[in-house]
C-alpha positions as CSV (number, residue, x, y, z in Angstrom):
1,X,-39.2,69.1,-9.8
2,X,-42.9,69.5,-8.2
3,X,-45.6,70.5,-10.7
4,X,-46.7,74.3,-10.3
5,X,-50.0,75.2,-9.6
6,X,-52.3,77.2,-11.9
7,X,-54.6,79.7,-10.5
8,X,-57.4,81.8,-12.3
9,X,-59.0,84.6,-11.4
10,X,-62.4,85.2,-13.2
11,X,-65.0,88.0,-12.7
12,X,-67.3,90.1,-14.5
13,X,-66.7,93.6,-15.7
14,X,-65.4,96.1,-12.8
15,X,-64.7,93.2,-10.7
16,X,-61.5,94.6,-10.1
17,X,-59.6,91.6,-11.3
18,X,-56.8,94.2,-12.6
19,X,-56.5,95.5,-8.8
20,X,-56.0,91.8,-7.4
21,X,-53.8,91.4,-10.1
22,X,-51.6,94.4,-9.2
23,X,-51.2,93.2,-5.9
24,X,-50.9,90.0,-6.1
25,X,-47.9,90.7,-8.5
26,X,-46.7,92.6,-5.8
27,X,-46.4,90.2,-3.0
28,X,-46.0,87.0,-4.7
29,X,-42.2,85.6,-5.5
30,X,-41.4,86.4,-9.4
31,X,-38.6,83.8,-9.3
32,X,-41.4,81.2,-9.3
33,X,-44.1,82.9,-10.5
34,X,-45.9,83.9,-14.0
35,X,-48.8,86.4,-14.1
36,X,-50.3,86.5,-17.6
37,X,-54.2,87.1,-18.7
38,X,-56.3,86.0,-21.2
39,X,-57.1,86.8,-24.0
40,X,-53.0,87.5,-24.9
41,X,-49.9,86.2,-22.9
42,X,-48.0,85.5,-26.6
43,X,-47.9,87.3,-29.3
44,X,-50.4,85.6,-31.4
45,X,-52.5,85.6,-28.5
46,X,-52.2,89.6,-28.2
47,X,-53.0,90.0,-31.9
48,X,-56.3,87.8,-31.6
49,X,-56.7,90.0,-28.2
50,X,-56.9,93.2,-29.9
51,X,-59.6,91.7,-32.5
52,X,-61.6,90.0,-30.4
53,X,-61.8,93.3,-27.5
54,X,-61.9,96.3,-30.6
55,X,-59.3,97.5,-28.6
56,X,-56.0,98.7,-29.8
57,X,-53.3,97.7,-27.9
58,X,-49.7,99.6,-28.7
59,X,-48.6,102.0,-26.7
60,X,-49.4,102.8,-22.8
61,X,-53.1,103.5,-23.4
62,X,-55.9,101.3,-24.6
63,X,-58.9,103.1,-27.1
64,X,-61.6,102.2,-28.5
65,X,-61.1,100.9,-32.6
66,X,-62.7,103.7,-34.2
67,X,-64.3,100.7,-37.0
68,X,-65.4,97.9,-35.3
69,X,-65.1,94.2,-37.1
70,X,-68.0,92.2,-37.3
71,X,-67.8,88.4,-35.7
72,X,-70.2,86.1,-35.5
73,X,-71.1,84.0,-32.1
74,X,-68.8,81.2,-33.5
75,X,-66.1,82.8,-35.2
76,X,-65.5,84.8,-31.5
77,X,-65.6,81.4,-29.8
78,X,-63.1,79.7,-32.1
79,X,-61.0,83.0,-31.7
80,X,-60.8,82.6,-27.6
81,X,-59.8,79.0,-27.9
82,X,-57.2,80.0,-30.7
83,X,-55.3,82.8,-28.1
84,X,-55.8,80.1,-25.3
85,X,-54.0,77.3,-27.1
86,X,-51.9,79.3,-28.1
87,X,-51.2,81.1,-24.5
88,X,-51.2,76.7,-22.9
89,X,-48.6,75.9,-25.3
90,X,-46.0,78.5,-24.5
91,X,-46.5,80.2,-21.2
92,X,-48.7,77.7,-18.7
93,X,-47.8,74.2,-19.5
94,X,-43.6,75.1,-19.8
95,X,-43.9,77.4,-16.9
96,X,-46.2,74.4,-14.7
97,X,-43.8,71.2,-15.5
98,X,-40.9,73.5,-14.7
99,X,-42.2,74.3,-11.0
100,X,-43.5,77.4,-11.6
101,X,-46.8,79.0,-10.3
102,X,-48.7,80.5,-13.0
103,X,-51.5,83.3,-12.0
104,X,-54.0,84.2,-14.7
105,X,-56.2,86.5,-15.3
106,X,-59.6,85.2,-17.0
107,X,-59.3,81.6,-18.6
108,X,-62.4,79.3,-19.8
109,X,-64.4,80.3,-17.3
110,X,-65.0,83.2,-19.2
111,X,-65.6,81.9,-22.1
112,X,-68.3,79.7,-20.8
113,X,-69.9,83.0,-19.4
114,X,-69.8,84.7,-21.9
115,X,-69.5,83.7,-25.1
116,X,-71.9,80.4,-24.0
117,X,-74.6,82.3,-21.1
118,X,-73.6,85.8,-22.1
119,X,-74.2,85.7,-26.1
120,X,-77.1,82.6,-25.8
121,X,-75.5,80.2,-27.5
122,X,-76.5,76.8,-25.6
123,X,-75.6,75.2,-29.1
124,X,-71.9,75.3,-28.0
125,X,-71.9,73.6,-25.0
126,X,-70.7,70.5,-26.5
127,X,-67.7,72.0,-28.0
128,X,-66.9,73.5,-25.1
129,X,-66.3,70.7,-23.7
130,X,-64.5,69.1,-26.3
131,X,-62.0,71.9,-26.7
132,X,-61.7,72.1,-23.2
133,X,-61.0,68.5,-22.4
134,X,-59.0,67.2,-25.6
135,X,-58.0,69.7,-27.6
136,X,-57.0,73.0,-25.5
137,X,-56.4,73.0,-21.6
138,X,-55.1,69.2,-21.6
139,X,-52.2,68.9,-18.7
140,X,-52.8,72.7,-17.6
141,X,-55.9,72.8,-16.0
142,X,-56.7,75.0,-13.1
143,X,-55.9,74.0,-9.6
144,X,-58.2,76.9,-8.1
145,X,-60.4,79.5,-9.6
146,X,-60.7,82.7,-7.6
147,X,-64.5,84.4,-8.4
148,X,-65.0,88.0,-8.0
149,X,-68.7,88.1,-7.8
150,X,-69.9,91.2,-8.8
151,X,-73.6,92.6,-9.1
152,X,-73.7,93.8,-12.5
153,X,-75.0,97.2,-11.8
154,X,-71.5,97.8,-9.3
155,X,-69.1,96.5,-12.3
156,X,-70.9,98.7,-14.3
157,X,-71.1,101.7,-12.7
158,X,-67.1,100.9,-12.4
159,X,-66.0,100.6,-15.6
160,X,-68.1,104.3,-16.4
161,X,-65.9,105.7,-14.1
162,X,-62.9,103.7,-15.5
163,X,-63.7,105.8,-18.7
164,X,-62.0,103.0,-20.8
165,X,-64.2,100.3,-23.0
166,X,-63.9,97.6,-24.9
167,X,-66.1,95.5,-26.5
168,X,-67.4,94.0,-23.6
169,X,-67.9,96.9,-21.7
170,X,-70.6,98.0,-24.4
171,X,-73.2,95.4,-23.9
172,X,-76.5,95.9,-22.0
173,X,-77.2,94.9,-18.0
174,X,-79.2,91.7,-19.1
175,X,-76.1,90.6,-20.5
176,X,-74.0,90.9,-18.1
177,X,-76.8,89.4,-15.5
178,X,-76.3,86.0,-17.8
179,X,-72.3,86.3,-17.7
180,X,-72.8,86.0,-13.5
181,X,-75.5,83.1,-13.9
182,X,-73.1,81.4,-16.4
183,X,-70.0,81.7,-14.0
184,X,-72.1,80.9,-11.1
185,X,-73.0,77.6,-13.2
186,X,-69.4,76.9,-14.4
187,X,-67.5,77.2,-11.2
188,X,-69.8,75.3,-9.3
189,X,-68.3,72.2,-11.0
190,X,-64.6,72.9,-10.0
191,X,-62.5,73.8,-7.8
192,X,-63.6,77.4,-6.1
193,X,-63.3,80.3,-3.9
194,X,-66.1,82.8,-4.5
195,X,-65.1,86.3,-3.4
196,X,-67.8,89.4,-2.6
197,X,-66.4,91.9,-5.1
198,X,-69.0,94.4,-4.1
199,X,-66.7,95.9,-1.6
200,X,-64.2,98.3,-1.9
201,X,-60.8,97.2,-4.4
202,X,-58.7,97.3,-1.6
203,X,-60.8,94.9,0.7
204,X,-61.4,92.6,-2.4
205,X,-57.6,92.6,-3.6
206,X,-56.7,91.7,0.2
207,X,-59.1,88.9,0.1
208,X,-58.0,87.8,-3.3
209,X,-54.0,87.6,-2.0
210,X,-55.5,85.4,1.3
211,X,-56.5,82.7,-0.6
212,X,-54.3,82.8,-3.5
213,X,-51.6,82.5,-0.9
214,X,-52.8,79.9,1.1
215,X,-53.1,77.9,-2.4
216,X,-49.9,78.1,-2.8
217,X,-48.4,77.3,0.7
């Protein structure tokens, strides 16, 4: 059987990742295709989710943890690569060497902008690298990212209107302004297709379902 292809879509806050999604669950085949998102897509994954974001995640609705937890620069980066081995090992890699597509939304990429550019912590970079090459993503690495660029100021002016944070969604515009520089940065050493996300949803999502399609013919 052919080996699926693994597409990411990566953006900043109020990209409108969650809109693509949506539709591209909506046109793509679900007989040979997984849509999952990062951090979760397991169980364990979930549970390091809702630490990581300060969210709380039963129920239909998302809200803020009223007591935050404290986690240092590393301990968070650990955490992400935890949920993503976890999410390789038993979503991505069975559903890829079965002949599945797998669609995903966020995967190192973010991590790289944000807990690397985003929090300033260059010091990383070399287990990045190594996680990301030996340890984590091994035979499941991304055949195409999709990048909703986004000016900060539009993603945040969306998620206001959203009404629903997490922990990201808290931080201030300079941080965000490093999370594009770092994605810009990242994703300029793989394989590609930037996307204006400063347009209306709609016009993104269409976009977004283009090109995802044509990576899949």
């Amino acid at each position: 059987m052919e080996y699926g292809r693994f597409i990411v879509l990566e953006g900043g806050e109020g990209a409108g990742k969650s809109s693509a999604m949506k539709m591209l669950e909506a046109y793509l085949p679900r007989e040979n295709t997984v849509f999952t998102r990062e951090p979760g897509g397991t169980p364990l994954a979930q549970k390091i989710r809702q630490m990581l974001l300060q969210e709380a995640v039963e129920g239909a609705h998302t809200n803020v943890i009223e007591e935050p937890i404290e986690i240092s620069p590393l301990t968070h980066f650990a955490l992400f690569w935890a949920a993503r081995r976890a999410h390789v090992e038993e979503i991505i890699a069975p559903a890829l060497k079965a002949g599945r597509n797998v669609v995903c939304d966020r995967f190192d990429a973010s991590t790289w902008a944000y807990q690397i550019w985003g929090q300033e912590q260059p010091e990383l970079i070399p287990l990045f690298r190594m996680m990301r090459e030996h340890f984590v993503i091994r035979d499941a690495r991304p055949y195409l990212y999709v990048y909703l660029d986004v000016e900060p100021e539009v993603g945040i002016a969306r998620t206001k209107r959203r009404g629903i944070e997490n922990e990201f969604d808290k931080k201030t515009i300079e941080f965000y302004k490093r999370v594009q520089r770092g994605y810009r940065e990242f994703l300029g050493s793989y394989p590609c297709r930037s996307i204006d996300a400063n347009r209306p949803e709609p016009e993104v999502s269409l976009d977004v379902l283009e090109v995802v399609m044509s990576a899949l013919a």
